[in-house]
N, C-alpha and C positions, 0 to 999 in steps of 0.2 A: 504493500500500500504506500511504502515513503517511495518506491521509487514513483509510481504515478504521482506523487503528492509533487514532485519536483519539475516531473514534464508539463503539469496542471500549472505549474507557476511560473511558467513564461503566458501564457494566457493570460494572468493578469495584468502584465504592460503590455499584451495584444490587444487587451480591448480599450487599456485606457488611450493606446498610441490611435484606435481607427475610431475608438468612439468620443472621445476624451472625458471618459467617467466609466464607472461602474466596475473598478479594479476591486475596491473593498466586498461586492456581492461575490470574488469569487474567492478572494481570501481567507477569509472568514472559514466558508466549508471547507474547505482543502486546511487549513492547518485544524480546524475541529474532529472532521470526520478521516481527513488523510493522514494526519502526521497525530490524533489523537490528545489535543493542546486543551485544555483546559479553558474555557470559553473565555474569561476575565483575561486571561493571559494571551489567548489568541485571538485578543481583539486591539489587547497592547501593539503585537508580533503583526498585526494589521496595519497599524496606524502609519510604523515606521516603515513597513513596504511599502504601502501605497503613497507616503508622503514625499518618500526618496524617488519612486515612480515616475512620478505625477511632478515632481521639480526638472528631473529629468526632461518628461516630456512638455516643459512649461520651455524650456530653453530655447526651442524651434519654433515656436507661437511668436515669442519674445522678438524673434530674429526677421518674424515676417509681421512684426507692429499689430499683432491679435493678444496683446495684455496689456490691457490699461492697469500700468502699475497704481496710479493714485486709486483709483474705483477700489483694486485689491486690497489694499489696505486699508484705507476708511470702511470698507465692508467686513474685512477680515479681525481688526482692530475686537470687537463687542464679541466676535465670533470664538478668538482666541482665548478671551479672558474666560466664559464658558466654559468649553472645552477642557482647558488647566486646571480649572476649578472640580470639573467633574471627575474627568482621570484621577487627581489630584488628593480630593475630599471626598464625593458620592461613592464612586463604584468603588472604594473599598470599604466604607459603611455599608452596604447591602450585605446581608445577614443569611447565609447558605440555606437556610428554613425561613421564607416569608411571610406565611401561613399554609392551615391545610385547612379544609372543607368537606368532612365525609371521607370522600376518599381522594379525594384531589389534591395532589402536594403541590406547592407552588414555592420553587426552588429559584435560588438565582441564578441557576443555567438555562434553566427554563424560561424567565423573567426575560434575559439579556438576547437568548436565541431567537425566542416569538416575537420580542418587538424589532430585531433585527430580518427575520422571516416577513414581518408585518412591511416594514420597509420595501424591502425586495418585490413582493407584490405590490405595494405602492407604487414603485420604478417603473415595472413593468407593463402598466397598464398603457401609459401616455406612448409606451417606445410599438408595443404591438397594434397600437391606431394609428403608429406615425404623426404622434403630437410632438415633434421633435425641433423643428425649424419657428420655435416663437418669433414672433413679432407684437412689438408695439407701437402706438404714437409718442408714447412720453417720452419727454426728450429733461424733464425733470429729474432731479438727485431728491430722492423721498428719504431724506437724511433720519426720522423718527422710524420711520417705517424697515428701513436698512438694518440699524441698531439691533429692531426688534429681532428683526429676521436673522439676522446676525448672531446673537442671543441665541434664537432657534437651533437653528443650527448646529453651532456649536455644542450645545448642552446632548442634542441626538448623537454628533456623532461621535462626541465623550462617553455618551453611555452604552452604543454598539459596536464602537469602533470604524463605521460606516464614513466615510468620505463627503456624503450628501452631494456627489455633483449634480444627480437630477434633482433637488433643490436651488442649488444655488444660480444653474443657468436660467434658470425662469426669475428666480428673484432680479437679479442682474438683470436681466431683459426690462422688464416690466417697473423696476424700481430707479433706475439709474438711465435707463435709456440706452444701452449699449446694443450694437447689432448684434446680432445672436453668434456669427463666429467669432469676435470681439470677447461676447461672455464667456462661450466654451476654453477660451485660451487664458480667461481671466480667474477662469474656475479653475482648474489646473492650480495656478498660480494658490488661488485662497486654498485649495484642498494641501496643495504642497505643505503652506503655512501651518494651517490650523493641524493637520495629523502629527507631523514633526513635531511642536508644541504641544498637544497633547500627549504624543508618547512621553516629554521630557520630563512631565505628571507622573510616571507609570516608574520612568529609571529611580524615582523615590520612593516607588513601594516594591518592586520586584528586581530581582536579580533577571538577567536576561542570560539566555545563552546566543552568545553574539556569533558565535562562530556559524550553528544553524539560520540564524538572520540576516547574516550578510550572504551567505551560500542562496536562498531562497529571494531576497533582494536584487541580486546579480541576475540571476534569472528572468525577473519581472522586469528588469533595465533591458537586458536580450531584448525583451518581445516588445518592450513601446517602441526600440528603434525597429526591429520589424513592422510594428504596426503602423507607425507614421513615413513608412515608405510602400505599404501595402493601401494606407488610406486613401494614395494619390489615383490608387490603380483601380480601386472595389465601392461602388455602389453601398453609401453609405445608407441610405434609405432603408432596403433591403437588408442589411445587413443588421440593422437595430430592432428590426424586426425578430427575424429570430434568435437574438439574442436577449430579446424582451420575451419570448416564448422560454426560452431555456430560464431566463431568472424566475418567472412564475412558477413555475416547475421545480425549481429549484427552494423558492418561497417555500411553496406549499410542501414538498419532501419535510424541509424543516421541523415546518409545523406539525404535520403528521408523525414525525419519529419523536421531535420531543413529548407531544402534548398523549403518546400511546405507550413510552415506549420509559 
């Protein structure tokens, strides 16, 4: 299983290199169900893969004027403090027994998977309609609203380890007025930020085994530069289509193994 767990994880900077998001839906299962990691700690082991990713592939957006670095940072700013706070202080207060009901336990593996599964299917839904190419009129910086979303953010993807790109490109869109490849490459940028900072939350509660982190990081770096020389060539349309089918599928596996199993 670790040896798939390894081939699996250049796919995660394949999808972030042709989609520019959705590395953390694939990390997540492959270090839980592949490599056997402990969900609190494989969402740490997440954060720095997809962060290190995701800057990586923030470098070539950078170089073709698709990251508005000020937007990234005034939006990243409320986002980060979040995040640190949560890795930081919440998910090590969350308590291995949450409560039980009859016969229903409700565990913190349980707690962290299904709102991370809940996510996933969240994703999923806009990519297999092909809600994918926002647009707006506002040409506004909705500076309270930013904050808020920021905050948002942040605080989700402190508690599942999750990236939230398909959050943040619509917030971007719709809140600041950026054109939508503008947003996608400015996401990148805020996902680089905010994950990197919140692991540096995680390096004060846990020891990490760095040596399996950077070997599985290495890999995920492979596949964005594969992916952003494959994205020039393949039908992106298409192609978030059935990769919005597979996270769904992938969501609801989750949910069915934790919530039976």
């Amino acid at each position: 299983m670790e040896f798939f767990g390894y081939v699996a994880s250049i796919f995660i900077g394949l999808i972030l290199g042709l989609l520019g998001g959705g590395g953390s839906i694939l990390s997540i299962p492959i270090l839980v169900y592949l490599f056997h990691i402990e969900p609190v700690r494989a969402s740490a082991y997440s954060l720095f893969i997809v962060g290190i990713t995701s800057l990586v592939g923030a470098i070539p957006k950078y170089r073709e004027h698709l990251v508005n670095l000020r937007t990234g940072i005034l939006f990243g700013i409320p986002s980060i403090i979040a995040i640190f706070s949560t890795r930081r202080w919440i998910v090590p207060a969350i308590p291995e027994l949450i409560f039980t009901y009859e016969s229903f336990i409700l565990t913190r593996r349980i707690l962290l998977l299904g709102l991370f599964a809940l996510l996933m299917v969240l994703a999923a839904i806009p990519m297999i309609k092909g809600r994918n190419n926002f647009t707006s009129n506002n040409q506004r910086f909705r500076t309270f609203l930013v904050i808020v979303e920021g905050s948002l953010i942040g605080f989700l993807t402190g508690l599942v380890g999750a990236g939230g790109g398909f959050l943040i490109i619509p917030a971007l869109v719709f809140l600041t007025g950026l054109p939508f490849k503008t947003a996608v490459g400015t996401s990148l940028f805020i996902i680089a930020i905010n994950s990197l900072l919140g692991f540096a939350g995680d390096l004060m509660n846990y020891p990490m085994d760095w040596t399996f982190l950077l070997s599985i990081s290495s890999l995920a770096i492979l596949g964005i530069i594969i992916g952003n020389i494959l994205s020039r060539k393949i039908s992106g349309a298409k192609l978030k289509q059935v990769f919005g089918w597979i996270t769904l599928l992938m969501g609801c596996y989750i949910l069915f193994r934790e919530l039976s199993f």
